[in-house]
N, C-alpha and C positions, 0 to 999 in steps of 0.2 A: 665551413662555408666554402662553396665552388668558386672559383673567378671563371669570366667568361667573356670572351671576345667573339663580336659576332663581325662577319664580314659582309655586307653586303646593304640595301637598303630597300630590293623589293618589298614583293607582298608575304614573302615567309620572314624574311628579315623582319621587317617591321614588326609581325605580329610576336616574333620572338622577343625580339627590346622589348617590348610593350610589355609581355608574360613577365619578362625576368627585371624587370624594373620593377615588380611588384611582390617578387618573393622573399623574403627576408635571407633563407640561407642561399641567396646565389647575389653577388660580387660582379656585377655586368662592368668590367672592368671600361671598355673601348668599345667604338667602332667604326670600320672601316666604310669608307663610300667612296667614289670616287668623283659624285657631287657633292659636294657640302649642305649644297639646297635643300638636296633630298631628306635629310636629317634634321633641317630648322627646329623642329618643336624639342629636338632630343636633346638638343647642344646643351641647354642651361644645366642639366642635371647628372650627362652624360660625357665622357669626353670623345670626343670625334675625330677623326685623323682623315686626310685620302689619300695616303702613304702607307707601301704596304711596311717598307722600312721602318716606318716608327710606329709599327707593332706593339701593343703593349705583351710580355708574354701574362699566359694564363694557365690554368690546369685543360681547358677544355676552349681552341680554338672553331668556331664553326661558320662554313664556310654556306653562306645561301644567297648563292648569285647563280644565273643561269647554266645551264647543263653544258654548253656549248665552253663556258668560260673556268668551271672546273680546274682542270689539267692547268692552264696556265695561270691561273691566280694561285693554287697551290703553289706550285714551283716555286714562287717568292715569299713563302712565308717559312720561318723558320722555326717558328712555334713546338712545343714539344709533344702538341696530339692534336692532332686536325682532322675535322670531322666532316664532310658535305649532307645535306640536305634532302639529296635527290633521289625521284625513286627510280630513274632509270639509267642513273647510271653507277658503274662496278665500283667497289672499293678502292682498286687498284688505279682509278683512275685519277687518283691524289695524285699528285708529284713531289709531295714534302718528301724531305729525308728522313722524318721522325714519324712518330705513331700516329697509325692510322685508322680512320673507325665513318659510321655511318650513322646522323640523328636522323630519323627522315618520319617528319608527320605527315601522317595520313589523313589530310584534309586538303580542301579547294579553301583558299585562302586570295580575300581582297582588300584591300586598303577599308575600304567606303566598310566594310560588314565585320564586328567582331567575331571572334569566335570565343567558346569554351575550351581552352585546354584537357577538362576533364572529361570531356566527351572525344578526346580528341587518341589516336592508337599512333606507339612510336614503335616504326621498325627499326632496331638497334643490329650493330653489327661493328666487332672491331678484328684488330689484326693480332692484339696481344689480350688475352682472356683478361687478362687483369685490369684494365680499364674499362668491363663492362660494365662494373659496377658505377663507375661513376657516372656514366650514360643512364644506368637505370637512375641513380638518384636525380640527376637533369630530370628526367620524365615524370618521376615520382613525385618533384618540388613543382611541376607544373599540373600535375594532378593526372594525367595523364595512363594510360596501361600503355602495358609494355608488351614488345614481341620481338624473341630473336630469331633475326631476317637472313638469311644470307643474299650476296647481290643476285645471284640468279633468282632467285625467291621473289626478291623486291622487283625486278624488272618485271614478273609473270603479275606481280599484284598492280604495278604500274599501270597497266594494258588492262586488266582489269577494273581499274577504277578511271581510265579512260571511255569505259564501256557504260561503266554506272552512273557517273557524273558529266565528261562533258560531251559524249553525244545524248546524255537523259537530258539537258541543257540546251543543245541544241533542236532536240523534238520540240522542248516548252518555246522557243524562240518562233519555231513552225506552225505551234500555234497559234502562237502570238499572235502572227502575221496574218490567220485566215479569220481572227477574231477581229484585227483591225481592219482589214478587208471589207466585212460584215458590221460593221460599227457595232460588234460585240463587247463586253468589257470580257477581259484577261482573268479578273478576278473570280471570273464567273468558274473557273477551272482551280482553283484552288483546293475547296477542299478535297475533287477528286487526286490531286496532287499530293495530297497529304495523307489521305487515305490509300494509295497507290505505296507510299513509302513507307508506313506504318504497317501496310497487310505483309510486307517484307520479311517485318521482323518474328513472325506467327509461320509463315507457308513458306516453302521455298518458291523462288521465283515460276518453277514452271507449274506450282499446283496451284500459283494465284494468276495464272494470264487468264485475261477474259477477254472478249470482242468478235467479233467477226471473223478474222482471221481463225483463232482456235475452234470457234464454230464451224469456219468455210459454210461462210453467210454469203453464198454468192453476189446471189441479190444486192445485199448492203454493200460488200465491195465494189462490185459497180456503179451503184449509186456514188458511190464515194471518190473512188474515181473520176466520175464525169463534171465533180468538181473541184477540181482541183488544176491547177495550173501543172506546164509539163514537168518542171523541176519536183514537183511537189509530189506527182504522179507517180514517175520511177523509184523515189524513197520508198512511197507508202507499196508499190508491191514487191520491191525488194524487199520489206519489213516482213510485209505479210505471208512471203512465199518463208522467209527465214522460222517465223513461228507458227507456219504447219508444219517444217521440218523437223523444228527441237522442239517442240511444243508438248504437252501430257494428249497422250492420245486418249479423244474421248468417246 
């Protein structure tokens, strides 16, 4: 059995207690918050600290608090392998004195939405080969696949899944807004949302683009255009000009 300290109480935090409170071989020893609040539901069953000092140690410290707060929450932990979360930032940017390594799931993670760990891809990365394995078995016990990442690797997939998820997020939000505009329902765009995601996983992205743009449907681009408000305007031909440029020439 693994022991595990996790540090933190966002939204990766959380969904990790949640995972590892339900695995038989992983020992969720502590964890760290520096609200107590933040942790209420956890307490009865968990022990809770918001002291980095009274650490419990573990085989595998992991560290999921913001990117920014990294560097110096390491610094204070003296744990004997500590791991952070994040996909954009370097290994080296621990400050523990002892081993160092990288768990970092590759999903969009909220309080309010569970997820599947088994749908879920860990880019693993450590400083001493020998404790990859027990990263893998973390991932393995959470059901998860595996990949080893190195930091510059994981910052280029970072940006990447910056790309795929929250500006794909941010377009649905734009719609949102022309559908509430129109006292349209939202819902009404769904399965082409779904269908958009799924044709992913068959074509690669430029043999599945379809619209007007990859057409240069002049016409409909204008139309399209002339309604749309001016914030809205400059996305949609900055969008449009981007995918006749990378787009499958047809």
């Amino acid at each position: 059995m693994i022991s595990v300290v996790v540090v933190g109480s966002g939204n990766v935090a959380t969904h990790l207690i949640q995972a590892f409170s339900q695995v038989d071989t992983i020992c969720l020893k502590q964890v760290y918050t520096r609200n107590l609040d933040d942790l209420e539901t956890f307490k009865i069953t968990i022990p809770v600290t918001n002291s980095l000092d009274l650490l419990e140690e573990a085989d595998v410290t992991i560290i999921a608090v913001s990117d920014d707060a990294i560097s110096e929450v390491s610094s204070q932990i003296q744990n004997s392998f500590v791991v952070h979360t994040s996909g954009n930032t370097g290994m080296q940017q621990l400050r523990n004195s002892t081993r160092k390594g990288v768990f970092y799931p590759l999903q969009s993670f909220s309080k309010e939405k569970p997820v599947d760990f088994h749908h879920i891809p860990f880019c693993l990365e450590v400083e001493n080969s020998k404790d990859m394995a027990m990263l893998e078995i973390l991932a393995n016990a959470l059901g998860g696949s595996i990949y080893h990442i190195s930091s510059d690797q994981r910052k280029n997939i970072h940006v990447a899944a910056v790309f795929a998820n929250n500006f794909t997020n941010h377009m649905y939000q734009m719609a949102k807004d022309i559908c509430d505009t129109h006292q349209i329902p939202f819902d009404i765009l769904q399965p082409l949302i779904e269908e958009t995601a799924d044709k992913v996983k068959r074509l690669s992205p430029k043999d599945a683009q379809t619209g007007p743009a990859i057409r240069k449907d002049e016409k409909t681009i204008k139309n399209h255009l002339n309604l749309l408000d001016s914030s809205q305007k400059e996305l949609y031909k900055h969008l449009t000009e981007s995918i006749q440029k990378h787009g499958k020439k047809l």
